[in-house]
Backbone bond lengths (Angstrom), bond angles and torsions (degrees), N, CA, C in turn:
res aa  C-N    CA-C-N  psi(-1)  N-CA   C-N-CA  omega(-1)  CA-C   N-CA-C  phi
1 X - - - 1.434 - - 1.530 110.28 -
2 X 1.255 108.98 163.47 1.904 101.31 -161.71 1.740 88.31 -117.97
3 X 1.811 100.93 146.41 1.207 96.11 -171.45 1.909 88.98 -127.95
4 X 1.384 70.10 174.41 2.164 85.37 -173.22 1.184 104.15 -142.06
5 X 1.470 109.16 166.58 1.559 130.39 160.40 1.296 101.26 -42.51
6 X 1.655 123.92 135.84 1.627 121.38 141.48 1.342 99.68 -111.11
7 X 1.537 102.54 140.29 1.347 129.35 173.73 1.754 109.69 -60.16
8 X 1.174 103.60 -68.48 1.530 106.50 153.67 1.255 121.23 -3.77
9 X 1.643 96.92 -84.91 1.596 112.13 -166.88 1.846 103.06 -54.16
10 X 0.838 99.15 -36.82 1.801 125.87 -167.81 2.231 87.72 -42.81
11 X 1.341 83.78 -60.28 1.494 118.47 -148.77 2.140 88.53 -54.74
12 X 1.475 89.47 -70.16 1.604 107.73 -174.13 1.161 91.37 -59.07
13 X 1.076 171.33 -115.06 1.563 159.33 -155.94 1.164 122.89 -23.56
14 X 1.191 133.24 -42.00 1.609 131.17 167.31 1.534 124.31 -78.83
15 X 1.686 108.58 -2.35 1.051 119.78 165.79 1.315 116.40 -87.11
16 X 1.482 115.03 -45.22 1.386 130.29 -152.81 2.027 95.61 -85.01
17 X 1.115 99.44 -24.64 1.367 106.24 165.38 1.541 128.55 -81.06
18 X 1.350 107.51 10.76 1.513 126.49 -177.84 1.358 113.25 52.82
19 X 1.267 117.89 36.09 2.003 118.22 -172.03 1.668 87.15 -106.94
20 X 1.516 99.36 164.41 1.334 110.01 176.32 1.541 93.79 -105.80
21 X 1.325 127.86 179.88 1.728 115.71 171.43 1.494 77.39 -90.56
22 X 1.300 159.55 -114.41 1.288 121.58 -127.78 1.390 124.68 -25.90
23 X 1.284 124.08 -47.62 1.739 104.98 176.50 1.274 116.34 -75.10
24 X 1.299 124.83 -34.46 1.692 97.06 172.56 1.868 115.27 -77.72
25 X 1.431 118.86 -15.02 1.370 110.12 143.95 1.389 143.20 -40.32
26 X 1.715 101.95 -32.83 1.512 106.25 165.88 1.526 98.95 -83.68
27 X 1.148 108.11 -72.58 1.944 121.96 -174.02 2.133 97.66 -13.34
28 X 1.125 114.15 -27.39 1.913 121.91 -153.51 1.452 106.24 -111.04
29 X 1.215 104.15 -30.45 2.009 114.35 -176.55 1.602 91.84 77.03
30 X 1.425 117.34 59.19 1.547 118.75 163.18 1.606 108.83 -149.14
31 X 1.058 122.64 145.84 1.687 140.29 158.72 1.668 92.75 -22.64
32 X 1.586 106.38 164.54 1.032 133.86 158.40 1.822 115.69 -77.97
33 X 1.253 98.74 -33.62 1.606 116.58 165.44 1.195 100.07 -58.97
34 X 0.960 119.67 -72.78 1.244 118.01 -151.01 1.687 105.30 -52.21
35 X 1.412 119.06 -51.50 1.236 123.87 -158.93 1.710 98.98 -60.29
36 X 1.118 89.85 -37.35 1.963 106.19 -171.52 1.577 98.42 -62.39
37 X 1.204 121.09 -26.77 1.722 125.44 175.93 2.045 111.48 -77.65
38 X 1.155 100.66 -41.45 1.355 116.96 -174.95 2.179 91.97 -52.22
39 X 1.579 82.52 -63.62 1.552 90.60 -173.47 1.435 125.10 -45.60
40 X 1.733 105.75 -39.34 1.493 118.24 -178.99 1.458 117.53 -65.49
41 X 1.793 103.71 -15.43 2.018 106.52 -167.39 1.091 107.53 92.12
42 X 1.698 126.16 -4.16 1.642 127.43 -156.20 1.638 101.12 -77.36
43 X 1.350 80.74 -21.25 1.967 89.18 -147.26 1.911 92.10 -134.69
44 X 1.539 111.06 144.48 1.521 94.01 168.01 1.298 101.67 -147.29
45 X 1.520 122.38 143.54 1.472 126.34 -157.59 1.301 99.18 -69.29
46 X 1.491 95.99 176.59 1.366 131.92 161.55 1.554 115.53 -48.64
47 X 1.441 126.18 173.64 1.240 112.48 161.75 2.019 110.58 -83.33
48 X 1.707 93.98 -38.85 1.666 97.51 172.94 1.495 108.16 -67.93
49 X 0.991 150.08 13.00 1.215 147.24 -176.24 1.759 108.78 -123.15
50 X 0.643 131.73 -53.77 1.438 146.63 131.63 1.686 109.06 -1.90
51 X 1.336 104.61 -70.18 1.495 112.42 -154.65 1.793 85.71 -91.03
52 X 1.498 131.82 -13.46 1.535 142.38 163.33 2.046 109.06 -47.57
53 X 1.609 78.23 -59.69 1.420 100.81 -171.72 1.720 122.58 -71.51
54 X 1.471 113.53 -29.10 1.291 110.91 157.93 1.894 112.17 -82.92
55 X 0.905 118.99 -31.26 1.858 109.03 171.84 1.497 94.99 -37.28
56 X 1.620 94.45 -66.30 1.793 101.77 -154.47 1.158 109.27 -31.12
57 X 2.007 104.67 -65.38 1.798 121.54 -175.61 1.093 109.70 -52.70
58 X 1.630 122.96 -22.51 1.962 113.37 179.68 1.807 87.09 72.87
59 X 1.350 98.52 43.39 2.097 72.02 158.02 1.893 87.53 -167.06
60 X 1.178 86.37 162.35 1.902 108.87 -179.27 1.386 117.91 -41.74
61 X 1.297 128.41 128.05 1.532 114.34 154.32 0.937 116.16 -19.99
62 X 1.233 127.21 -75.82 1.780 125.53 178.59 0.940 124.83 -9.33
63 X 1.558 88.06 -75.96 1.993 93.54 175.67 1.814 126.25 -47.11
64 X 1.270 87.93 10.07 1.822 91.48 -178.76 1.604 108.33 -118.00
65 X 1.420 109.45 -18.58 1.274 106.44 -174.12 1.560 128.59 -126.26
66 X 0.985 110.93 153.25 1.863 110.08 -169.73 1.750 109.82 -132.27
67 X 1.623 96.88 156.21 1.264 105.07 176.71 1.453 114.96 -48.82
68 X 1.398 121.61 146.63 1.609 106.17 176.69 1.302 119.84 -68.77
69 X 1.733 105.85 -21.33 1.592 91.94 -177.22 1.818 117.25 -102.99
70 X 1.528 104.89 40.74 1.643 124.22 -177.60 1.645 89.25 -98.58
71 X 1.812 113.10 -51.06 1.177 99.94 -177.33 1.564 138.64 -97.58
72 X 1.536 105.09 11.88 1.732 112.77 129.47 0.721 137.63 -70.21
73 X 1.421 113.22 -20.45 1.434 105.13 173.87 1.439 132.07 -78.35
74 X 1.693 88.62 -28.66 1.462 99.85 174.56 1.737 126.57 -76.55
75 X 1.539 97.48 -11.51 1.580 110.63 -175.41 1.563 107.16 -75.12
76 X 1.453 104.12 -23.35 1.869 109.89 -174.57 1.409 128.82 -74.58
């Protein structure tokens, strides 16, 4: 099954890590937009950006990503 970025997960991790998205925007070499897009689902990183963004948070790819069909399900 193919898995993706959740914005969500994105979201609860960069919080729970006490960063604002401007600092992990700097911490990544991306906008504050941008990160705020990652979070929305609008936008979905890189793979090097990605693997940027979990160093920063100190936690697993995993923890950033979900089955694709967790987040249809959750959109319904």
């Amino acid at each position: 099954m193919a898995r993706s970025v959740s914005g969500p997960r994105l979201l609860a991790a960069r919080q729970s890590a006490g960063l604002s998205a401007e600092q992990l925007a700097i911490s990544v070499g991306r906008s504050a937009y941008t990160i705020h897009e990652y979070e929305c689902g609008r936008v979905t990183p890189g793979t090097a950006v990605l693997i940027a963004i979990a160093d920063t948070l100190g936690r697993p790819i995993d923890d950033l990503l979900v089955e694709d069909t967790e987040e249809v399900a959750d959109a319904a």
